[in-house]
Each structure stands twice: as structure tokens, then as C-alpha cells.
C-alpha positions in Angstrom: 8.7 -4.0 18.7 5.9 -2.3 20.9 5.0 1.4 20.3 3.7 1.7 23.5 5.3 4.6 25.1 7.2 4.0 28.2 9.2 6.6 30.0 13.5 5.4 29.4 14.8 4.3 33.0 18.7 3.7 33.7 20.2 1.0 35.4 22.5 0.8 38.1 25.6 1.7 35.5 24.5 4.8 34.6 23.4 3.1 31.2 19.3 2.7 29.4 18.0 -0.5 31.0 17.2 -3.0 28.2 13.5 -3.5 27.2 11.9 -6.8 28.8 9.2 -8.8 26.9 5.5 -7.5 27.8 2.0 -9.5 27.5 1.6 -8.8 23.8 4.9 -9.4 22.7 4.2 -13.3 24.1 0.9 -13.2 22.4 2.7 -11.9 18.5 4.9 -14.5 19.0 2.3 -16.8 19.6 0.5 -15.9 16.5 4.0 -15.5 14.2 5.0 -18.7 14.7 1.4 -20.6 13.9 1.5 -18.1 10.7 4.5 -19.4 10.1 4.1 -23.0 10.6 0.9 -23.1 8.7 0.8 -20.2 5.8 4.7 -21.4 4.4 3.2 -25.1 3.2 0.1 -24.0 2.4 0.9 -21.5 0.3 3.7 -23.7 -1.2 0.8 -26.2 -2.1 -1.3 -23.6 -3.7 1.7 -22.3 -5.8 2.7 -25.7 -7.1 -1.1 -26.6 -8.2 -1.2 -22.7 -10.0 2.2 -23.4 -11.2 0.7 -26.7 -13.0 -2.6 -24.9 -14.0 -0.6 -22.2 -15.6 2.1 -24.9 -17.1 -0.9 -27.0 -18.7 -2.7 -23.6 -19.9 0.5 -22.3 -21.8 0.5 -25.6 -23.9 -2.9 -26.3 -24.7 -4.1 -22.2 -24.9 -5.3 -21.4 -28.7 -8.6 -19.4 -27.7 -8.7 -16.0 -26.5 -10.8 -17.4 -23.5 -7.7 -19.5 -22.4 -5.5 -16.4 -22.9 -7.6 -14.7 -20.6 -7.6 -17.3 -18.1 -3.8 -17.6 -18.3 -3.7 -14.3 -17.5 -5.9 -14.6 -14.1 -4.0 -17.5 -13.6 -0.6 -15.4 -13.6 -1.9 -12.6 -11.4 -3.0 -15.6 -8.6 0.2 -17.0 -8.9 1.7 -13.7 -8.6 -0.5 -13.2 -5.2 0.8 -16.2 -3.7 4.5 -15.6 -4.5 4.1 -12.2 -2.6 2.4 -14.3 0.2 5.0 -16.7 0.9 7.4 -13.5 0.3 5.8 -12.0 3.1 5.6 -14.7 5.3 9.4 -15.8 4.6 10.7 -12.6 5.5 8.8 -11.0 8.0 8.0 -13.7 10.6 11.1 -15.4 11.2 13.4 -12.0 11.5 10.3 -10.5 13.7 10.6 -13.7 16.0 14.1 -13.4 16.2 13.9 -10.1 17.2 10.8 -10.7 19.9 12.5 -13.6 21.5 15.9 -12.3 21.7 14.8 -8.6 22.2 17.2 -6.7 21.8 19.5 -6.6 18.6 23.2 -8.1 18.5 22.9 -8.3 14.7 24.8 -5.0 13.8 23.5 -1.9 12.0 23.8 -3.7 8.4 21.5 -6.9 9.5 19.3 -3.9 11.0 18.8 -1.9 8.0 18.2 -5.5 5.8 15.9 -6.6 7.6 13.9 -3.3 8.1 14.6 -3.3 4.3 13.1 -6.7 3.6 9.6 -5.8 5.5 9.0 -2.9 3.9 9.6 -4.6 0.4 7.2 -7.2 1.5 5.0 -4.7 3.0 5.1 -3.1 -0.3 5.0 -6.0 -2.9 1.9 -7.0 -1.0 -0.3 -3.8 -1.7 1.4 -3.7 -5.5 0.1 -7.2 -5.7 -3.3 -5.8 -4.6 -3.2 -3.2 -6.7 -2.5 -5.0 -10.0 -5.2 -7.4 -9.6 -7.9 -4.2 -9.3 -6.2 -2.6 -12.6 -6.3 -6.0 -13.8 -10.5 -6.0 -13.3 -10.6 -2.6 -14.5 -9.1 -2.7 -17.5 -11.1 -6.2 -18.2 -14.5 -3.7 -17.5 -12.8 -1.3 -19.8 -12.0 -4.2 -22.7 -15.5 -5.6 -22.4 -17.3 -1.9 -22.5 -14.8 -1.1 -25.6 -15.8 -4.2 -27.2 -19.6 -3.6 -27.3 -19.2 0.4 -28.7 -16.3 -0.9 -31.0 -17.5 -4.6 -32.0 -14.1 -6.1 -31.2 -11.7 -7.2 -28.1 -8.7 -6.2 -27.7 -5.9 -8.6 -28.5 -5.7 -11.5 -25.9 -1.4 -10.8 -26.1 -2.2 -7.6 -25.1 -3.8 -9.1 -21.8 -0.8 -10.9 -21.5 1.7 -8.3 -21.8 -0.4 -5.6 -19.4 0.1 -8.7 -16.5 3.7 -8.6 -17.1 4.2 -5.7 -16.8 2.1 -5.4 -13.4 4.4 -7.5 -12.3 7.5 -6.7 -13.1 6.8 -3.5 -11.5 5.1 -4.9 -8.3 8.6 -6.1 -7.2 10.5 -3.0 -8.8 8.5 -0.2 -6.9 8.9 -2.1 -3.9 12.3 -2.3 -4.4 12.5 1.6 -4.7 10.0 3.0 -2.5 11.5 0.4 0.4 15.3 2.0 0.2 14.7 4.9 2.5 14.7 2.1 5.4 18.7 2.0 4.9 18.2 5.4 6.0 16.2 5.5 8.7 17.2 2.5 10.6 20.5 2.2 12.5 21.5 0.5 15.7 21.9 2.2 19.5 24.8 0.8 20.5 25.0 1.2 24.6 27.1 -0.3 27.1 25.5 -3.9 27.6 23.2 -3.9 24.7 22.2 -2.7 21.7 19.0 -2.2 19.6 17.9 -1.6 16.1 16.3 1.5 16.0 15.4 4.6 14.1 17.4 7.5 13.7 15.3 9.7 15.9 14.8 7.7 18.8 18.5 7.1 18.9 19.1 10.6 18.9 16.4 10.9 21.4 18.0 8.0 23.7 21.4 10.3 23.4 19.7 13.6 24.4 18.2 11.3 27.9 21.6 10.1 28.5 22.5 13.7 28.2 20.1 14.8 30.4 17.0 15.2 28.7 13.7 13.5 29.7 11.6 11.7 26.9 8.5 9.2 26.7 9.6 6.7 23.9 10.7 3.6 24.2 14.0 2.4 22.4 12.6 0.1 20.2 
């Protein structure tokens, strides 16, 4: 939720008092829901026209030039994949979470969905990253081509994409796992939230006695 800091206050029971909804939380749900509403069917139109594109390419390609567009055809569709990825699992959890506000999910729906952001997070800079590789190495082929008097072999093009690919979503599989770590739930006596591992612990030390400035959340 908000990062703003916010000194921990108690309620009446002796327990945290639960975090209420502040001006910008109103204005990110605001903007999560047209995101949603909007970026799901356009980017479901875009994919199917790609998808067709890519369809028609496959059967008709027998020049290097459609090989090459294939190829820029599967990096775009790629892209938009990772954009409705993004959008499908990032807005509807976070406006879950913003309306409701605190977290009744358990610690295994918290850790998922902390899990499922980051990998979406992640696949979404892959995605990025691939594409400029993808540019680079098409610099590289056409420099190599004018010392060397030949192209490399349109397959190879292929291939390279693939492989982009293939690791886009496998890296941000493996570079998203330490959320199952880091996340957890603070369970209290009316509520609960999904949290980090630290400001739990730092929720426990105030309950304890000790005074600190984050907000659980």
C-alpha cells in the first residue's frame, strides 16, 4: 500500500489500529480500475491482429525479409503478452487489496500475489530488454554483412527470438522467488495484513514496547 511513514498507534484493546484509506489510495484505485477496464481489451485486440499477422507470415514466409519480419513480429507479440500479463495480475489483486485494506487472504495468498507482481514486474523489463538485444544484434548482422559480404542465416534470427523469450519468463520466474521469503502476514487481534518480514518484526518490537515510524503495510 502507501510508503508513507506514519507513526503505529493502538486502539482501545491494547492492539495496532488498522490502516484506513488516505487521498491517494482513492486516486490509485481510480486509475487501476480505468487501466483495467481499458488496457485488458485493448491489448487483447492488438494480440489477436499480431497473432494473425504472425499466423499469415509463417505460411507465406520464403524470403529472408519475411523471416525477419516474423521475427519482429514475435518480439511485438511477445510485448503484448507481457502487457496483458501485467495488467491481469497486478490490478485486480492491488484493488483487492486497496478497497479491502487490510489482508484476510492468509500468508500463502500473500506471498502469491507478492510473487505474481514481481514476475510481472520482471517479465516486463525482460521483455524490454530482448527487444534492445534484438536491435543490437540486427546493427551487428547488418555491420557483419557489409565487412563479410553475407547475412547471417534468417533461422538464426528466429532461433535468437526464442530464446529471448523463453528466458524473459524463466528469469522472472527465478529472480521473483525471494518474495516467498520476504512476504508474510501480521496476524493481530482484529486484523491482519500482508507484510514484509521486517515490518512485522518491527510491529512486534512496538507491541513490545518499542517506538517506530513505519506503517504496517
Amino acid at each position: 500500500m502507501s510508503d508513507e511513514e506514519e507513526a503505529f498507534q493502538r486502539s482501545d484493546d491494547g492492539d495496532l489500529k488498522a490502516p484506513t484509506l488516505i487521498a491517494t489510495d482513492y486516486l490509485e484505485i481510480a486509475v487501476l480500475a480505468v487501466v483495467l477496464c481499458i488496457g485488458v481489451p485493448l491489448n487483447a485486440v492488438v494480440l489477436r491482429k499480431l497473432l494473425r499477422l504472425y499466423s499469415t507470415g509463417v505460411t507465406l514466409s520464403r524470403a529472408k525479409q519475411d523471416e525477419t519480419r516474423i521475427g519482429f513480429l514475435m518480439l511485438q507479440i511477445h510485448l503484448t503478452i507481457v502487457d496483458l500479463i501485467f495488467i491481469i495480475l497486478y490490478c485486480p489483486s492491488k484493488l483487492i487489496w486497496l478497497i479491502c485494506y487490510v489482508w484476510p487472504f492468509g500468508a500463502f495468498l500473500c506471498k502469491a500475489v507478492q510473487y505474481s507482481w514481481m514476475f510481472a514486474h520482471h517479465s516486463m523489463s525482460f521483455a524490454i530488454v530482448s527487444i534492445a538485444i534484438d536491435r543490437v544484434k540486427t546493427v551487428y548482422d547488418l555491420m557483419a554483412m557489409r565487412e563479410r559480404g553475407r547475412m547471417a542465416p534468417p533461422k538464426s534470427k528466429i532461433r535468437c527470438i526464442k530464446r529471448m523469450i523463453v528466458l524473459t519468463y524463466l528469469g522472472a520466474a527465478i529472480f521473483s522467488l525471494p518474495q516467498w521469503l520476504a512476504w508474510t502476514t501480521a496476524d493481530l487481534v482484529s486484523w491482519s495484513q500482508c507484510t514484509t518480514i521486517w515490518h512485522k518484526q518491527r510491529a512486534i518490537d512496538f507491541l513490545n514496547g518499542n517506538e517506530y515510524t513505519v506503517r504496517l503495510n
